[in-house]
Structures are given as structure tokens and as C-alpha cells.
N, CA, C and O atoms as a GROMACS GRO file, in nm:
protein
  352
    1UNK      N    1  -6.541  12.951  10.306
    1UNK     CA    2  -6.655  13.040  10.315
    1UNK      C    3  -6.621  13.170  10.243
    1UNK      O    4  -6.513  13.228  10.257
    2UNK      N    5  -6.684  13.197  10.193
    2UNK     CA    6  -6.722  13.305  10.120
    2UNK      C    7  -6.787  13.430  10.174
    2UNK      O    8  -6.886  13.426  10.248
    3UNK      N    9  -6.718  13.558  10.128
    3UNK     CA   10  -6.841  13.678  10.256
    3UNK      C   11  -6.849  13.805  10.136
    3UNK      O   12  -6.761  13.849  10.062
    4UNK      N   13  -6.970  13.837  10.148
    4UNK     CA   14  -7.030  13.950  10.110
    4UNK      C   15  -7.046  14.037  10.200
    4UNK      O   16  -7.106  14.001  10.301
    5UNK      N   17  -6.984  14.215  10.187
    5UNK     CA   18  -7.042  14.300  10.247
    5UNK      C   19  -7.133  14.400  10.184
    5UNK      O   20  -7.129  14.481  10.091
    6UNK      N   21  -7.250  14.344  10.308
    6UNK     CA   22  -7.365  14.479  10.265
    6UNK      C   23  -7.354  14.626  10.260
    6UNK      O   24  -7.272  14.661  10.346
    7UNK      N   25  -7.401  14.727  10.196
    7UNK     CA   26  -7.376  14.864  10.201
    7UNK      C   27  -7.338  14.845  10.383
    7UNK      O   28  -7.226  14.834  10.433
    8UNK      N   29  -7.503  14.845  10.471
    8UNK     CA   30  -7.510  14.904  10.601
    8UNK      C   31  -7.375  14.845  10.645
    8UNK      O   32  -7.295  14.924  10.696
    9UNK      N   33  -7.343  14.727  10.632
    9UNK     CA   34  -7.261  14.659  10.708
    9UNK      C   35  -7.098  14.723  10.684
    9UNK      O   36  -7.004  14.713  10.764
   10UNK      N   37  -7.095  14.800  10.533
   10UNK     CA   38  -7.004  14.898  10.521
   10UNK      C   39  -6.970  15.021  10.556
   10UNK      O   40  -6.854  15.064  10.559
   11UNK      N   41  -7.081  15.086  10.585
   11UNK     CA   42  -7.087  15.173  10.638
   11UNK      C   43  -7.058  15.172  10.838
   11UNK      O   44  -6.995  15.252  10.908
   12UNK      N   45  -7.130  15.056  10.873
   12UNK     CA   46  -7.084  15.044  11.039
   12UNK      C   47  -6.932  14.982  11.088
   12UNK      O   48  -6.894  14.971  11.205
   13UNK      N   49  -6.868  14.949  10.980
   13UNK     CA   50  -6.759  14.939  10.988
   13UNK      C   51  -6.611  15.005  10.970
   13UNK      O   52  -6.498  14.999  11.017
   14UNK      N   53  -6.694  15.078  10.862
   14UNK     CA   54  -6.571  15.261  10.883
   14UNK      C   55  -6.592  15.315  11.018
   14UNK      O   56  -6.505  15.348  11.100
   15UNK      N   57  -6.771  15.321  11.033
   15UNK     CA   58  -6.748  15.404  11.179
   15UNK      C   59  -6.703  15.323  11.293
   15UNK      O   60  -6.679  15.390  11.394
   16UNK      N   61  -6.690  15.223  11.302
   16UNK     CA   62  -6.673  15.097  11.437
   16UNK      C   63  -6.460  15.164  11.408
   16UNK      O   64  -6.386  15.185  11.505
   17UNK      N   65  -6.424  15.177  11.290
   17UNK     CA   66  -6.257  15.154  11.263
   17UNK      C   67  -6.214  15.280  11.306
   17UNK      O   68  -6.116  15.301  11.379
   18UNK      N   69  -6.316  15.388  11.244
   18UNK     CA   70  -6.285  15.503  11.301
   18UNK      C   71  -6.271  15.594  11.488
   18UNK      O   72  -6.208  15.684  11.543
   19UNK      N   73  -6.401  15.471  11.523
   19UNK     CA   74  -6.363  15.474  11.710
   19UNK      C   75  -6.307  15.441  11.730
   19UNK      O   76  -6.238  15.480  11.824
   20UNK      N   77  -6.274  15.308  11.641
   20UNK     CA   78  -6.146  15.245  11.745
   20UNK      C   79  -6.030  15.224  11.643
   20UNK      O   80  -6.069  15.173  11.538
   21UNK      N   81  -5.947  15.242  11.648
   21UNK     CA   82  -5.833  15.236  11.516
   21UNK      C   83  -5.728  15.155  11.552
   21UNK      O   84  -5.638  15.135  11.471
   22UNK      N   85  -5.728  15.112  11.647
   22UNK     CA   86  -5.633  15.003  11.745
   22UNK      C   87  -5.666  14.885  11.674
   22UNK      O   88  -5.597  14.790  11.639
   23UNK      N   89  -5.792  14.912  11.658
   23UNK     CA   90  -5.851  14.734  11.685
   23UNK      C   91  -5.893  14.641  11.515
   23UNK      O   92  -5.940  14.530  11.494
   24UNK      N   93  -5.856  14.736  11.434
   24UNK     CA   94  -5.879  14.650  11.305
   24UNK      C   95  -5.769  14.542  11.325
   24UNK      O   96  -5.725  14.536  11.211
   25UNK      N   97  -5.718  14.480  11.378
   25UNK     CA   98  -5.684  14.369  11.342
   25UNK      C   99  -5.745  14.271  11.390
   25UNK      O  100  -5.772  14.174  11.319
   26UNK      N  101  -5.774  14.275  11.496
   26UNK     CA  102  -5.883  14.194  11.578
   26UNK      C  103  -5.994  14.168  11.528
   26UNK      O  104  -6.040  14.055  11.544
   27UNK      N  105  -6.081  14.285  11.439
   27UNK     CA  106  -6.186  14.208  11.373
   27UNK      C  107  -6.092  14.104  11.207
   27UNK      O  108  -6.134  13.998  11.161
   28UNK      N  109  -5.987  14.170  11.165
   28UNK     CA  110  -5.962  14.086  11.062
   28UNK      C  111  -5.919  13.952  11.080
   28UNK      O  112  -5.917  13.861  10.997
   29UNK      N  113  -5.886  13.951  11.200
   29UNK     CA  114  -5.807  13.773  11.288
   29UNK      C  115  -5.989  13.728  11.293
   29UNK      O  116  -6.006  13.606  11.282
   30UNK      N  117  -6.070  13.781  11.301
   30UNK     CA  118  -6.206  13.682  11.358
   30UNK      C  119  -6.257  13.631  11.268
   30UNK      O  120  -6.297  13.516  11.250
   31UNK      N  121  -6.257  13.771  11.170
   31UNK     CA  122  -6.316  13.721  11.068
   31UNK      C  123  -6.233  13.601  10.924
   31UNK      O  124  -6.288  13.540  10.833
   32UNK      N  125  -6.138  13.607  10.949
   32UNK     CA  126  -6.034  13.527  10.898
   32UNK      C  127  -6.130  13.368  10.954
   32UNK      O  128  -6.182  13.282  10.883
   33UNK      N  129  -6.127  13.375  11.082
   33UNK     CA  130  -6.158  13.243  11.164
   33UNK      C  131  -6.297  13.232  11.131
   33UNK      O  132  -6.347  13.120  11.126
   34UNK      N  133  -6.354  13.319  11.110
   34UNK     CA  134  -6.489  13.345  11.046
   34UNK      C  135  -6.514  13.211  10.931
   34UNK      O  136  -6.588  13.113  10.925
   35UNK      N  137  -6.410  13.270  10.853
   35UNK     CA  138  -6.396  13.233  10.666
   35UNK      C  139  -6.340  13.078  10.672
   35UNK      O  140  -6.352  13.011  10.570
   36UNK      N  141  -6.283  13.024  10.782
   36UNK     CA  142  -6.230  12.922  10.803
   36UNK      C  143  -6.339  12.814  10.861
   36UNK      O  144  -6.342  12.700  10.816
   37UNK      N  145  -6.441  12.867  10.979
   37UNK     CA  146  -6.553  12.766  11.043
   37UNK      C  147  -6.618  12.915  11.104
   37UNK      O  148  -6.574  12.994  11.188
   38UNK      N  149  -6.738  12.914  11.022
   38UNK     CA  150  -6.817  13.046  11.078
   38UNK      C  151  -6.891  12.977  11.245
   38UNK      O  152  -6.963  13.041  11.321
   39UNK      N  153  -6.848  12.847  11.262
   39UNK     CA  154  -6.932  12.847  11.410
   39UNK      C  155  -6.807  12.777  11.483
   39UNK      O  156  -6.812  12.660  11.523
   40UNK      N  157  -6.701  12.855  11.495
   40UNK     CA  158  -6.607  12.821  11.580
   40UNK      C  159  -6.631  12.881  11.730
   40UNK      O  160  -6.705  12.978  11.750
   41UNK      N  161  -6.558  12.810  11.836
   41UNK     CA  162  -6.616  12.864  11.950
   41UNK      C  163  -6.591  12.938  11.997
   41UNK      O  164  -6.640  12.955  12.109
   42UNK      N  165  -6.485  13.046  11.936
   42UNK     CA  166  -6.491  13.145  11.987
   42UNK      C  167  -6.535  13.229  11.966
   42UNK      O  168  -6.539  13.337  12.026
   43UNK      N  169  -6.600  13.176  11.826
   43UNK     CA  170  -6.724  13.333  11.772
   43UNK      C  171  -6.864  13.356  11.856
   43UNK      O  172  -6.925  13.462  11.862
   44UNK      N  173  -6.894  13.255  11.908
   44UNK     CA  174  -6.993  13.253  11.933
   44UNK      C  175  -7.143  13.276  11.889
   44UNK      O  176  -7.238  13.326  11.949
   45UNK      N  177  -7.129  13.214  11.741
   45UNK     CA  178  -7.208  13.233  11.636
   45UNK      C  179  -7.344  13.168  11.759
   45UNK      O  180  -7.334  13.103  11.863
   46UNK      N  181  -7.456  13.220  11.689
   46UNK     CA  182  -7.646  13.197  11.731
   46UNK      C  183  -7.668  13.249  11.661
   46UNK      O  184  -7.629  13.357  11.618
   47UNK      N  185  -7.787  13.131  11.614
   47UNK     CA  186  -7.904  13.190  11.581
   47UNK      C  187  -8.003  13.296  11.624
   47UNK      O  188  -8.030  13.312  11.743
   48UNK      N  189  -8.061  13.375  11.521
   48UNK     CA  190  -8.155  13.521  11.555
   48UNK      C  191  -8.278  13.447  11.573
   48UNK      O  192  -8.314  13.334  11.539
   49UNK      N  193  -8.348  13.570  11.653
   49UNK     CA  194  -8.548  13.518  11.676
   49UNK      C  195  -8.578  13.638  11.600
   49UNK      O  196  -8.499  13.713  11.543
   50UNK      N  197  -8.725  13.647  11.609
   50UNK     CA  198  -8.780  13.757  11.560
   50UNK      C  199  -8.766  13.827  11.421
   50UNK      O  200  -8.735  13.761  11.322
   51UNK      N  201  -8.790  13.977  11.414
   51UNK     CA  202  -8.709  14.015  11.263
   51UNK      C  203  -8.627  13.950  11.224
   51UNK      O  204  -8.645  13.902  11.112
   52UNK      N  205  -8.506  13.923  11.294
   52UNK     CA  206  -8.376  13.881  11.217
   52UNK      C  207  -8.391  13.718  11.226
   52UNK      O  208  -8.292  13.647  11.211
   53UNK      N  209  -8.534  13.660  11.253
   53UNK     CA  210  -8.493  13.503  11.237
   53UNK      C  211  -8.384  13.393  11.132
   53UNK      O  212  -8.340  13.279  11.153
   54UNK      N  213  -8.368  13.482  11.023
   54UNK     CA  214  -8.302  13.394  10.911
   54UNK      C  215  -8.178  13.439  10.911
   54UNK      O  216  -8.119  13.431  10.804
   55UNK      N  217  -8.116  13.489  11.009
   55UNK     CA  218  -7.975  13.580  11.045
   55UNK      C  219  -7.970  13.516  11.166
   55UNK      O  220  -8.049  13.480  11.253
   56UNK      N  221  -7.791  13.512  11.134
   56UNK     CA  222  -7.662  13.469  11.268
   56UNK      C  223  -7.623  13.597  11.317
   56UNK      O  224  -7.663  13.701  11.265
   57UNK      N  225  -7.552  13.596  11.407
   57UNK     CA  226  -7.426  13.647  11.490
   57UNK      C  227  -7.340  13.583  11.486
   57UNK      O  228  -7.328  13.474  11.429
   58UNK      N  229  -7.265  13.641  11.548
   58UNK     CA  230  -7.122  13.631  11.626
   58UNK      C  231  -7.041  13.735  11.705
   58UNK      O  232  -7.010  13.840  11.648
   59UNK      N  233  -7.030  13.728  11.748
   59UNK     CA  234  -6.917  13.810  11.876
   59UNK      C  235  -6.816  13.817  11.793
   59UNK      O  236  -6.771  13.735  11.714
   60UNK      N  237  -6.760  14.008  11.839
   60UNK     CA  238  -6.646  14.022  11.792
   60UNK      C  239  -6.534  14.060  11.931
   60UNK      O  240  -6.419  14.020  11.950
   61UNK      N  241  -6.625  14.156  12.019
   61UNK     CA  242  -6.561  14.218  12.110
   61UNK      C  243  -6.678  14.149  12.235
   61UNK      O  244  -6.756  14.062  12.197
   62UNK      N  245  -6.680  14.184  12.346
   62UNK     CA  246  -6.786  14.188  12.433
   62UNK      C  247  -6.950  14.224  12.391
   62UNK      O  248  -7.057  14.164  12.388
   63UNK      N  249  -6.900  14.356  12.361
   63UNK     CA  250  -7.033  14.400  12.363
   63UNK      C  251  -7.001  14.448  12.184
   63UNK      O  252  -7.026  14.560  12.139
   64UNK      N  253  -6.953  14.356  12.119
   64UNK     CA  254  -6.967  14.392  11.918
   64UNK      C  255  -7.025  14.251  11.847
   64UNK      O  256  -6.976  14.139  11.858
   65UNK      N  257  -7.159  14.296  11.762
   65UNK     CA  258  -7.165  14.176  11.680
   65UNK      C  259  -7.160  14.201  11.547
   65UNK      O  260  -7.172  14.314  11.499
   66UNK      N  261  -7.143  14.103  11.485
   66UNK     CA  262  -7.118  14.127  11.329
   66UNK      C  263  -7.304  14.030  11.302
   66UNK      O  264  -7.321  13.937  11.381
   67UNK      N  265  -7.384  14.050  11.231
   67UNK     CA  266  -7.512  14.003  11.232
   67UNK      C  267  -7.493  13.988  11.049
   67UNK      O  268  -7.461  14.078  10.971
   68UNK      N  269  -7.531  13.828  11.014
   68UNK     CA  270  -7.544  13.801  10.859
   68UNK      C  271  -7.604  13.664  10.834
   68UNK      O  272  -7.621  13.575  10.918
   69UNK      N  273  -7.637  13.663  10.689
   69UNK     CA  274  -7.706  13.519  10.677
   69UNK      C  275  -7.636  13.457  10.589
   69UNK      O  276  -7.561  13.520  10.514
   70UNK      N  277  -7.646  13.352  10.584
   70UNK     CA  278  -7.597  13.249  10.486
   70UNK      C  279  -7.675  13.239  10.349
   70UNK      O  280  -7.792  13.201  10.353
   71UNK      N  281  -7.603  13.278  10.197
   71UNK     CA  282  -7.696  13.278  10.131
   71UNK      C  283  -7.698  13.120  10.062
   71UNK      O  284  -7.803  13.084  10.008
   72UNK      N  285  -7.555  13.005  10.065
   72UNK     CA  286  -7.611  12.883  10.043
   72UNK      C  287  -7.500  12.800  10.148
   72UNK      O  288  -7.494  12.854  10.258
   73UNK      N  289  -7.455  12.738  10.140
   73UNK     CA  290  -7.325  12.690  10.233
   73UNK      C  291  -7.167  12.682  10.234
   73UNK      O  292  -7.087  12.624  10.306
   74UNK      N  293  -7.152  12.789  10.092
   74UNK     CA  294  -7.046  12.860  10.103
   74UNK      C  295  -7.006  13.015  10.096
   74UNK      O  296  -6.899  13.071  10.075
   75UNK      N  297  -7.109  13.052  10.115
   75UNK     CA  298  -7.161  13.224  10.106
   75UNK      C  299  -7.203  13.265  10.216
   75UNK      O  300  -7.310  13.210  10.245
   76UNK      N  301  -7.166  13.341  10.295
   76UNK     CA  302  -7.207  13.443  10.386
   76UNK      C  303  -7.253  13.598  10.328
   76UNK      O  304  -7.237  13.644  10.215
   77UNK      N  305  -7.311  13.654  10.436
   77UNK     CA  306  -7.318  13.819  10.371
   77UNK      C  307  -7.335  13.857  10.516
   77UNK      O  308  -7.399  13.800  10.605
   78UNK      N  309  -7.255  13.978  10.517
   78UNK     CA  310  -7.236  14.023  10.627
   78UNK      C  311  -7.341  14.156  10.645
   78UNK      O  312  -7.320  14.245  10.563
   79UNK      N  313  -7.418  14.173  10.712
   79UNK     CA  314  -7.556  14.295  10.701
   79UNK      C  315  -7.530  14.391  10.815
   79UNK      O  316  -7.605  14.486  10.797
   80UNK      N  317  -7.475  14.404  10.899
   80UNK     CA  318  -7.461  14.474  11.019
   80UNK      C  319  -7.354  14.440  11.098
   80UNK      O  320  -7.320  14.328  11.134
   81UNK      N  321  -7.301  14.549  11.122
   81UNK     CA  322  -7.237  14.557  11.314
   81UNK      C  323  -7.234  14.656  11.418
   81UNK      O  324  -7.271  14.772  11.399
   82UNK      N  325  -7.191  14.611  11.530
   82UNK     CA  326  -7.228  14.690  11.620
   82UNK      C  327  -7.259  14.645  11.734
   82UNK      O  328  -7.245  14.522  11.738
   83UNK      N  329  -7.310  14.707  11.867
   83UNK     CA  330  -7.302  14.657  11.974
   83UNK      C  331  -7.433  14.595  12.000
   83UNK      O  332  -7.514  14.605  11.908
   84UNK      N  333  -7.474  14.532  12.110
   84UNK     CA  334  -7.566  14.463  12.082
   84UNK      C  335  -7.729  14.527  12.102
   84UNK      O  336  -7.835  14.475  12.068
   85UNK      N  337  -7.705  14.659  12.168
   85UNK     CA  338  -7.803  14.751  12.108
   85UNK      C  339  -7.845  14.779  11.973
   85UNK      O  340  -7.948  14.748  11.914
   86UNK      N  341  -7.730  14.855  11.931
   86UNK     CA  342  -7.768  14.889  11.769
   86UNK      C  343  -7.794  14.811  11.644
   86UNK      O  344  -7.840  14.853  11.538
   87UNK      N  345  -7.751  14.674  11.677
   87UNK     CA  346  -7.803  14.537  11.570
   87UNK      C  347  -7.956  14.518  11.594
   87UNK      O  348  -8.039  14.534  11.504
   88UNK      N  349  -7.991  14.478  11.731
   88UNK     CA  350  -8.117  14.457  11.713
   88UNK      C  351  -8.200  14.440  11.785
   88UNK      O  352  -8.315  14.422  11.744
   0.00000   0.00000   0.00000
């Protein structure tokens, strides 16, 4: 798999590294597992309703999602993160 990051999704990720500075490795181990089977079970990838119908998740932390779509079946793009307020 393949991943694209979006501006927003660049931008919520300096600030997500900058609260927490402990924890970049933890998103780079997921997303690693990400790049390997984006619907492994511990991501807890779903499908979106609504606005974001043509957009996934996945769990990073409890309350962190990383929110993106697939642009064919080896391409991801990553559009957002954040808790599950501020995605959507």
C-alpha cells in the first residue's frame, strides 16, 4: 500500500506530535501495519456514513483517528486526524 499525505492531514499531525512527542512512534508502528494490511485488526479500520461516505478510519490511540480514502487498491491518502470529535 501506498499513502499520500493531504495538506490538512499534515498539518494535524505536527500538531497531534507536538502534544504529544512521546508518541510518534506509535503512530509510525500503525501506520507501518497500515502499509502492510490497511484492515488489520487492530486498526480497526470502518467504513464512513454521511459526508465522509467514500472515506475509512482507523484507530490510532483510543480516542485518535487517522480518516482517508482509497484512491485505487494500492493507494491510500491520508485526509485527517484527530480525535473523534474533530474528524467528523
Amino acid at each position: 500500500m501506498q499513502i499520500t499525505f493531504g495538506p490538512s492531514f499534515k498539518r494535524d499531525y505536527k500538531r497531534w506530535i507536538k502534544q504529544n512527542p512521546g508518541k510518534e512512534n506509535l503512530l509510525k508502528r500503525l501506520v507501518d501495519l497500515f502499509i502492510i494490511d490497511p484492515f488489520h485488526p487492530l486498526l480497526k479500520t470502518h467504513k464512513l456514513k454521511g459526508n465522509l461516505k467514500d472515506c475509512y478510519a482507523f484507530t490510532v490511540e483510543y480516542d485518535l483517528r487517522i480518516i482517508f480514502y482509497f484512491e485505487d487498491g494500492v493507494h491510500a491518502v491520508f485526509i485527517s486526524m484527530g480525535t473523534h470529535d474533530q474528524v467528523y
